[in-house]
Every structure is written in C-alpha cells, then in structure tokens.
C-alpha positions in Angstrom: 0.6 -55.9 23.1 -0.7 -59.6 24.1 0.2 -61.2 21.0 -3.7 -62.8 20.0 -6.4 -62.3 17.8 -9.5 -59.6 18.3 -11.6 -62.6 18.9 -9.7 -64.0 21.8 -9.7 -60.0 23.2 -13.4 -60.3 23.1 -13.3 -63.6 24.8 -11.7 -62.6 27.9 -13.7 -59.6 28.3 -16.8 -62.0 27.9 -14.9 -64.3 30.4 -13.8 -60.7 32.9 -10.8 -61.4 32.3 -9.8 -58.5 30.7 -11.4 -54.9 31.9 -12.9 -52.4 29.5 -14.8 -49.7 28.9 -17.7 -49.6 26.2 -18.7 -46.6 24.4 -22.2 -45.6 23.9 -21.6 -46.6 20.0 -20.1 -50.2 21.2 -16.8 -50.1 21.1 -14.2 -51.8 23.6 -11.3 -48.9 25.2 -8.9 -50.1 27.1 -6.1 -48.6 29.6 -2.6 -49.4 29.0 -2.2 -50.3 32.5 -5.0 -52.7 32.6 -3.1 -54.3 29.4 0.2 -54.5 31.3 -1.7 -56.4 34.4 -2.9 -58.8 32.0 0.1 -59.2 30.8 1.9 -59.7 33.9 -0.9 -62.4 34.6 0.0 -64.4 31.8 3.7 -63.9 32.4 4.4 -64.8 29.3 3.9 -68.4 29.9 -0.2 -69.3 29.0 0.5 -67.4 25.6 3.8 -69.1 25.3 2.0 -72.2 25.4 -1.0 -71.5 23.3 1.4 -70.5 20.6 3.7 -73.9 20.6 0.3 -75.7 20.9 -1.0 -74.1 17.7 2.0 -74.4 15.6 1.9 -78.0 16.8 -1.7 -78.5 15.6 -1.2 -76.9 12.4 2.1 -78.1 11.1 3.3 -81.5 13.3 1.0 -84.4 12.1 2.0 -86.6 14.7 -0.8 -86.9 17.4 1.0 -89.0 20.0 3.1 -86.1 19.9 0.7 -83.5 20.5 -0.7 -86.1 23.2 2.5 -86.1 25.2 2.3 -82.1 25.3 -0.9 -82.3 26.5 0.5 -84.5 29.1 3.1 -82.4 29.9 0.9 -79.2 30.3 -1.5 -80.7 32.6 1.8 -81.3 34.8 2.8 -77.9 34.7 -0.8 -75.9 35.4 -2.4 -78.5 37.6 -5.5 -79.4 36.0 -7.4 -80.1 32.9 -9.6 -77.4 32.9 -6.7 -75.0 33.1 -5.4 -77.0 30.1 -8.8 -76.5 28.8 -8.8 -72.8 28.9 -5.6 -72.6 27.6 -6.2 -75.1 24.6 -10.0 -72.4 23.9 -7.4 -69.4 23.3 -5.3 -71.5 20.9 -8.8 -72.1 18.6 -9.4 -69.2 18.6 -6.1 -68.2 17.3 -6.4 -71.0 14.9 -10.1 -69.2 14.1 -8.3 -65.7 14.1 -5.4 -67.3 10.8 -8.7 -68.8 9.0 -10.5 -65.2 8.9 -7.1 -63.6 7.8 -6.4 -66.3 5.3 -3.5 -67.6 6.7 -4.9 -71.3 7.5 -6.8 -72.8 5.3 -10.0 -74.3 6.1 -8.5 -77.7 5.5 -5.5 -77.1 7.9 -8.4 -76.3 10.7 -10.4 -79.3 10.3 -7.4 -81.6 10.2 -6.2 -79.6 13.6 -9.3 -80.4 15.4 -9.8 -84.0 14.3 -6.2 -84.5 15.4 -6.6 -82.7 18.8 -10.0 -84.3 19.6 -8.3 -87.9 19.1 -5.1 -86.6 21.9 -7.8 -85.2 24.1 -10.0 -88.9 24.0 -6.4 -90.8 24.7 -5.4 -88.1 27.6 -8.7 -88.5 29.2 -8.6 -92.5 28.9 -6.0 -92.4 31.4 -7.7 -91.1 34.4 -9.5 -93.6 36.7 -13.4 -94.0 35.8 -16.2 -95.4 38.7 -19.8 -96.9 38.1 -20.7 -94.9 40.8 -19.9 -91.8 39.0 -22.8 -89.0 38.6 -23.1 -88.6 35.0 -23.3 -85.7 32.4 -24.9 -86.2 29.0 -23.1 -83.8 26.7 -24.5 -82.4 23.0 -23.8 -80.3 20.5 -26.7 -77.6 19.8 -29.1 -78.9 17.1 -27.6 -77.5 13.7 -23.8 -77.3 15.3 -21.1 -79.7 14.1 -18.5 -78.3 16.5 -17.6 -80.7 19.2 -14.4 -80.0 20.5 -15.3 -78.3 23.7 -17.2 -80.7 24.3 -14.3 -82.8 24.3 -12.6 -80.4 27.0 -16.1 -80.6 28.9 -15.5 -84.5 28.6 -11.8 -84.7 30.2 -13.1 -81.8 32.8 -15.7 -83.9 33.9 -13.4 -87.2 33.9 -11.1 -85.4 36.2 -13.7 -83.9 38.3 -14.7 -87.4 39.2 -18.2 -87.2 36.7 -18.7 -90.3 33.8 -20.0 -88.8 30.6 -22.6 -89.9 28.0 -21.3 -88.6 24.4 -24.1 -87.3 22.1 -21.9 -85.1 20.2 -23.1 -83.9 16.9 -25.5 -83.3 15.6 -28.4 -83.4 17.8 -31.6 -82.2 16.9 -33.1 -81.2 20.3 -35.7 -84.1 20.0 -33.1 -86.4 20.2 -31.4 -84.4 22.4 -34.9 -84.6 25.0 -35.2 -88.4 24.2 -31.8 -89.1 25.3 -32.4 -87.6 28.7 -35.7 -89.1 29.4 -34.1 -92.3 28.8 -30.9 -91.9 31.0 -31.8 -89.3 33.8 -28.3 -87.5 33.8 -27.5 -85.5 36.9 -26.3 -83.4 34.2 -27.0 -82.0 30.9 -24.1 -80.1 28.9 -25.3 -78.4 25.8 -22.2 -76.5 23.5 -22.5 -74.2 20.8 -19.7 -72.5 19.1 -19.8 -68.6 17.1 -21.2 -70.5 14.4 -24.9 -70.7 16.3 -25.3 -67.4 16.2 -29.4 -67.3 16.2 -30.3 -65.6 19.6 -33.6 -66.9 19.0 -33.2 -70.2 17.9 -31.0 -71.1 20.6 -33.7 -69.8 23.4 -36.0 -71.9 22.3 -34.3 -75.0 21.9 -32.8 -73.9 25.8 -36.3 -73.8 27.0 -37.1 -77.4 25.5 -33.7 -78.8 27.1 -34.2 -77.0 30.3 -38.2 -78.5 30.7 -36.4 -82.0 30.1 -33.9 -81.5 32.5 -36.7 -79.8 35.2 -38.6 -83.5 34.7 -36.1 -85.7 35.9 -34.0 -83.0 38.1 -30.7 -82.6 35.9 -28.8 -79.5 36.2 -28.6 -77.9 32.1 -25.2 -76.3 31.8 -24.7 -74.0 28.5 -21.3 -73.5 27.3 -19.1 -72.3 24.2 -19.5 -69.1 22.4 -22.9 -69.2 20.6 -25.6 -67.2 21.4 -27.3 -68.9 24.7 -29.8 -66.5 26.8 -26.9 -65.2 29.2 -29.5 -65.7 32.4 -31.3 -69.2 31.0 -34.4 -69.6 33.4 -32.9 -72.9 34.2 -29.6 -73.7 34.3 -26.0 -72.4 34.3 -23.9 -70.1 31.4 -20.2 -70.8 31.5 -18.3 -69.1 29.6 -14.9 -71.1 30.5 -14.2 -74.2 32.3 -13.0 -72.5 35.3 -16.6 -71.5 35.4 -16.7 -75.3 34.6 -15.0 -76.7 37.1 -16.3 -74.6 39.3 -19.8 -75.5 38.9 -19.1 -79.1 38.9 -17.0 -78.8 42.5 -20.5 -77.9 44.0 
C-alpha cells in the first residue's frame, strides 16, 4: 500500500511515524486506516521523490546531476534535514533491492560513493563561521558506513554548527583521543544495521560518553545499529528531525 520495503516499515515505526500494534509473539499489525493517514501524509510526494532519487543513484552516473536534484529538493521541503530523512528511506530501499537480489552489491557501493561526493558539494555551498560550535562526527569502531554521517554533516552546516570529520573507521581509542584533543561541543557517533552487537556497542557508548562527560560535550547516537535506546549520557535519534531538533536547543 506505501510502495517500500519491510525495512523502511520498521523504520518509521522505530521513528513513530507509523502506528502499530505488537503481538505477544512480536509481530507488527496494522489498521488500514492508520495506513491510509500515512498515506495521505506523504501525499504521494516524499515517496515520489525517494523513488526518482533511487533510480537516479542506481542507474544515472552523473553526479552533478544528482547534485542539482539535491539542490532542487532542499528548495521544495525547506531544509536539509527534511532532505536528509527523505534521502534515509531511499537507502533503505536501495538496502531493501540488495536483500532481494535485484542490486547488486556493486551497484550499492558505487550509489553511496556517488551520493556522499553530491552531499560534500551541496553542503560546501552554505556559509561556514570560526565562531561556529563544533561537532566531531565518527563512525562506530568496526563500521565502514558513513553516509549519515554525511547527512549529520550538511544538517549540522545548515544548523549553523562546523564539523570535525572522523569518519571510518574509528576504533574508540582514537575516537576518545580525538576529543580530548579538540573539546567538541559535540560528539556524533553513527552506526548502521550492520553493528548489530547490543553489547559491543554499550560499551564503546560508555567510553565515548565518560570522554564527552570530561570536557562537557553533548554525545549524540544515531543510525540504525544497536545503541542502548536510553544511553546514560547523551541523546538517541533515530532521524534528523530528531536531529535538528536537538541541535536547535
């Protein structure tokens, strides 16, 4: 009825988006009618969008053209962290084709590398400050999936916020090195479904978060791996309206 993956119907749950009901044995129900709100909220535009955007990545090879619709869709919803959201449903339909076999894995890494270089162009147009607060932003230790921190970059650009790219990988001692050295206002760890380790992740959030408790930076966790959903310290977005939100206070 919405036209996406499973995954991206998880995601919005995870995000409220999109109400359900979950069964004692785990699964999701959901009413027709809370499907046909949805859909009405999208009006057919955000999917509309998301689709053109991933046949884009996947089968036009140009990037400045895929820059220039960037361009254009900030234009139309206002703000990069709209564009940012809208741009995390299109991975994951791009995700959705590599499970099914219909993209190959080669198809997907060429569609991020060329997306990551239109998002760096896009965000080196907006004005940048030395007075800017600054955000140091890392991929989890073991995780070599940096787009969204890429979004995370042109959000924070936008917001008004100078970033400090660590990007992948980076092994948490590096990671607690970097910030003892610059003394970020903020710290923005990512981890995609690939970090999947509950446990692993908890205890590199603990060493982050004591790092960012010592010189008073907030520790934002972000993507779709398995971060504690209440860190002790710190924040767990699950969108970059949550984002944006966060970085407006």
């Amino acid at each position: 009825m919405l036209s996406v993956g499973a995954t991206t119907i998880k995601r919005w749950v995870a995000q409220d988006r999109l109400k359900c009901v979950t069964t004692p044995g785990g699964h999701r129900r959901f009413e027709r009618a809370e499907l046909e709100r949805y859909r009405q909220v999208l009006g057919g535009q955000s999917e509309d969008v998301a689709f053109q955007l991933l046949e884009d990545l996947l089968h036009d090879s140009d990037t400045y053209n895929l820059q220039s619709r960037l361009m254009a869709l900030r234009g139309r919803l206002g703000r990069w962290y709209q564009v940012a959201d809208v741009l995390g449903d299109t991975l994951t339909a791009i995700g959705d084709r590599w499970e099914q076999g219909t993209c190959s894995v080669a198809a997907e890494h060429n569609a991020s590398r060329r997306l990551q270089q239109a998002l760096w162009a896009c965000g080196a147009t907006l004005p940048s400050s030395p007075e800017q607060p600054v955000c140091l932003l890392a991929a989890a230790e073991g995780d070599e999936h940096t787009l969204g921190l890429s979004l995370a970059k042109i959000c924070l650009r936008e917001a008004g916020w100078a970033s400090l790219w660590l990007g992948s990988p980076t092994p948490t001692k590096v990671l607690v090195s970097a910030i003892k050295e610059s003394s970020p206002s903020m710290v923005a760890v990512s981890a995609s479904a690939w970090s999947g380790n509950a446990e692993i992740l908890l205890r590199h959030c603990r060493t982050i978060a004591s790092a960012c408790r010592n010189c008073g930076a907030t520790l934002v966790l972000g993507g779709e791996g398995a971060w504690p959903e209440k860190p002790s310290r710190g924040h767990r977005v699950r969108s970059f309206a949550e984002f944006a939100t966060l970085l407006s206070r």
